[in-house]
C-alpha positions in Angstrom: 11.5 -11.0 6.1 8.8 -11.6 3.5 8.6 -15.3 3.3 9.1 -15.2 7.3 5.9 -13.5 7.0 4.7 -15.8 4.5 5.7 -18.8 6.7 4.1 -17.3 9.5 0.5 -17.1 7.6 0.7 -20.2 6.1 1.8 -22.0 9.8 -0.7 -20.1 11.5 -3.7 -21.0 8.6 -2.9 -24.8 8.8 -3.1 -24.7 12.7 -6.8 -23.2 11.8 -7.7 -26.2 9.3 -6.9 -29.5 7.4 -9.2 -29.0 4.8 -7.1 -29.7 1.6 -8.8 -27.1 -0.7 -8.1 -24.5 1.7 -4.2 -25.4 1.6 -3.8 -25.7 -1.6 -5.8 -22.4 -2.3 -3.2 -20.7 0.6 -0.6 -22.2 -1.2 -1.3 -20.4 -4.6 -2.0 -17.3 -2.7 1.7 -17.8 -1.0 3.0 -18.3 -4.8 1.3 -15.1 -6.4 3.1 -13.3 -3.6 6.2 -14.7 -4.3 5.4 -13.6 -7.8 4.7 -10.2 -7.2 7.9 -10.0 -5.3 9.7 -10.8 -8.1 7.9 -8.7 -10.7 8.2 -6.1 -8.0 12.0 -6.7 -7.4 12.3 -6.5 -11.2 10.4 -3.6 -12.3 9.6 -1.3 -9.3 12.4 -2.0 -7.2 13.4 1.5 -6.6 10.2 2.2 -5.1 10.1 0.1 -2.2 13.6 0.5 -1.5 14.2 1.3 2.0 17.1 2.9 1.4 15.6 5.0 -1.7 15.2 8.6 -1.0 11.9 8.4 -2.6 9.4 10.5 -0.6 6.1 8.8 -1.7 4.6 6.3 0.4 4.6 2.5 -1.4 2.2 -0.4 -0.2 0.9 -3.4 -1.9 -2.3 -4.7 -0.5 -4.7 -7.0 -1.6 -8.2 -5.8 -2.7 -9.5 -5.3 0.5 -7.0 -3.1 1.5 -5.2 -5.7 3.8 -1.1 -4.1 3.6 1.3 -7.3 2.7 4.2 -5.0 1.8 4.9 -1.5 3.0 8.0 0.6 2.0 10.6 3.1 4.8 8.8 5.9 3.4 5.3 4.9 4.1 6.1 3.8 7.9 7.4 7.0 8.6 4.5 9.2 7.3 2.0 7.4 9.2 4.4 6.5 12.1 3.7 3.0 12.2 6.3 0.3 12.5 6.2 -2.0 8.9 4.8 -5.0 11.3 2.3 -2.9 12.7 1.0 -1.9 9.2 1.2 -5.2 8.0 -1.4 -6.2 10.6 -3.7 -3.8 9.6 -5.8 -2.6 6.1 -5.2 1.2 4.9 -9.0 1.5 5.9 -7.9 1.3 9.6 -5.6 4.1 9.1 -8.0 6.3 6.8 -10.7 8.7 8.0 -13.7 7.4 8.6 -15.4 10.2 6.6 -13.2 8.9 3.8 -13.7 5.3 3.9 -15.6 5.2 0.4 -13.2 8.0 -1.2 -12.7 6.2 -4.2 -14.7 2.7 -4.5 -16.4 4.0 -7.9 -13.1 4.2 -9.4 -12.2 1.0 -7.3 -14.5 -1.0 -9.3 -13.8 0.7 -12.6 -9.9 -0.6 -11.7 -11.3 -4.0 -11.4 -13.2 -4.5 -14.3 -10.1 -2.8 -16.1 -12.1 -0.2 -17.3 -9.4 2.5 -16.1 -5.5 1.6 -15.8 -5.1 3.7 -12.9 -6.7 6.4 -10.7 -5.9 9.0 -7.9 -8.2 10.3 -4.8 -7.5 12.6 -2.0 -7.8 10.7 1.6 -7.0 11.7 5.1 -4.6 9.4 7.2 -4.4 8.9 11.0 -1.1 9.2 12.2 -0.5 6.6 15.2 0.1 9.8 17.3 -3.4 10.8 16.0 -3.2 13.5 14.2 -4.6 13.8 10.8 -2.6 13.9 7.1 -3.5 14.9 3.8 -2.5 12.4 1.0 -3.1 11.6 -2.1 -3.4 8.0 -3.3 -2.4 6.5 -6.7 -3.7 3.2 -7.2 -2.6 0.8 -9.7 -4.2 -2.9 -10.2 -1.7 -6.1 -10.1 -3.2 -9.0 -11.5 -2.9 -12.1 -9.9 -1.2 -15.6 -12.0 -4.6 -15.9 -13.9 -4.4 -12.4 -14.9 -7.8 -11.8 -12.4 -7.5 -8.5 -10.0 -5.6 -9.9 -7.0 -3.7 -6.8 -5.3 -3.3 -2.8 -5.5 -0.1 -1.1 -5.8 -0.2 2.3 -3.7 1.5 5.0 -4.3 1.0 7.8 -1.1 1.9 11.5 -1.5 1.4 13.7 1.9 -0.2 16.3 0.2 0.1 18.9 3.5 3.9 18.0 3.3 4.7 18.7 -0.3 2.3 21.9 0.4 5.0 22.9 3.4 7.8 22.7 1.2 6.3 24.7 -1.4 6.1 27.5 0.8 9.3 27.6 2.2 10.2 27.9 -1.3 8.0 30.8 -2.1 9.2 32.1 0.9 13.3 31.4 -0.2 12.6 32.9 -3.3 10.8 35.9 -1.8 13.9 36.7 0.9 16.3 36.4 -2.4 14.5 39.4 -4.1 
């Protein structure tokens, strides 16, 4: 599926131009993102597992939020199909009040000055209701070790709030 997708941009760019630089530059892009597969395959593999029972959200995007891998659990909070995100940023599916939630630390992640951070954003469901989440956001770096693409890790906040209180409530009927 991924180097369909892969395929499919780098068809689709060529179509748009013949300028040499611009291939080769696509081509490195298409060979980090192989790379990241990999290291992601390797390392974090349980994570965007489809078939993991994980309940948090996983995306990698590039910096400007554009989604170029999304995991089950992700697709399902949001209700979007995994093509559907992967046409799309996470600011097309964030609140427009929330939009700059987190660029501070954003750029603190790029320069490396922080390894990781968390912020609180509302979502837009594709049925358009609204979700609570919160975002931890980890930098990969590209092959020369430069920023090149955040990892995302998505908590629905209001859902893990539900379960707590049919807990509370479990534990209160028990007494």
């Amino acid at each position: 599926m991924r180097a369909r997708h892969l395929v499919l941009n780098y068809t689709r760019y060529n179509q748009m131009t013949s300028d040499r630089q611009n291939q080769t530059r696509l081509k490195c892009h298409i060979e980090v993102l192989e790379k990241i597969d990999t290291v992601l395959r390797e390392r974090d593999a349980s994570l965007l597992n489809s078939e993991n029972s994980n309940p948090l959200g996983v995306a990698l995007t590039l910096l400007d939020g554009q989604f170029i891998r999304v995991n089950e659990a992700l697709c399902a909070m949001v209700g979007f199909t995994e093509l559907e995100l992967l046409a799309t940023t996470l600011g097309d599916i964030t609140c427009p009040e929330d939009q700059d939630n987190g660029d501070a630390k954003l750029a603190n992640l790029k320069t490396r000055d922080i390894r990781s951070y968390q912020v609180e954003k509302r979502l837009i469901h594709k049925a358009g209701t609204v979700l609570r989440v919160l975002v931890e956001v980890l930098l990969v770096p590209g092959a020369d070790d430069q920023p090149y693409a955040l990892l995302l890790q998505i908590q629905d906040i209001d859902a893990a709030e539900r379960l707590q209180e049919q807990y509370r409530y479990a534990q209160k009927m028990e007494s």
